[in-house]
N, C-alpha and C positions, 0 to 999 in steps of 0.2 A: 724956710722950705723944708721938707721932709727929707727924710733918709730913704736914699733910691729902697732899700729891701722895704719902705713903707708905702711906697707909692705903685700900687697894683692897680690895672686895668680891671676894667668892669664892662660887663655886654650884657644889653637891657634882651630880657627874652624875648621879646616882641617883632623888633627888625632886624637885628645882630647888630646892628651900632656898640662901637667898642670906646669906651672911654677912655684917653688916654692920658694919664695925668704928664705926660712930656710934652706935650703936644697941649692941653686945654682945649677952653669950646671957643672957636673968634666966635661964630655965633652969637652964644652964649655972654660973650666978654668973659672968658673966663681965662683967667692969664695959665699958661707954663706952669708947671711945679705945684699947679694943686691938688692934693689928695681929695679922692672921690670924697672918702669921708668931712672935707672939710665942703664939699659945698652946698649952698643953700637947700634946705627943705625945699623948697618952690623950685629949684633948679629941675628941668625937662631936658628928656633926649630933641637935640636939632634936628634929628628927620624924623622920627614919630610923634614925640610930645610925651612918651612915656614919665612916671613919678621915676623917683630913684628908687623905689622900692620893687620898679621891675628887672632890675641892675642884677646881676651875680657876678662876684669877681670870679678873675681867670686864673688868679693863683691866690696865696696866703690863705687867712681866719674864712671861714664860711665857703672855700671854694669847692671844686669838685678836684680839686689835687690833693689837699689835706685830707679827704675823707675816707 
């Protein structure tokens, strides 16, 4: 499992669906504790269907707080 300062929420631009790596996708099957980064290429937002590439994290590398 990751280190909580590594595990950052993500919210696809699309619907505002917020990723929550505490939480995972049951959806998805996607257990607790996994960093967005670690999940599959093919993995999609459960209420739009978005890629991860419509994702923007909400804090750390790439976000709109570091900038």
């Amino acid at each position: 499992m990751a280190n909580p300062e590594e595990m950052w929420q993500c919210q696809t631009v699309n619907c505002g669906y917020i990723y929550n790596p505490d939480k995972g996708d049951k959806k998805g099957k996607i257990p607790k504790g996994t960093r967005f980064e670690d999940l599959s290429e093919d993995w999609k937002c459960p209420i739009c269907g978005a890629t991860r590439k419509s994702f923007k994290p909400l804090a750390g590398p790439g976000s709109v707080k570091e900038a």
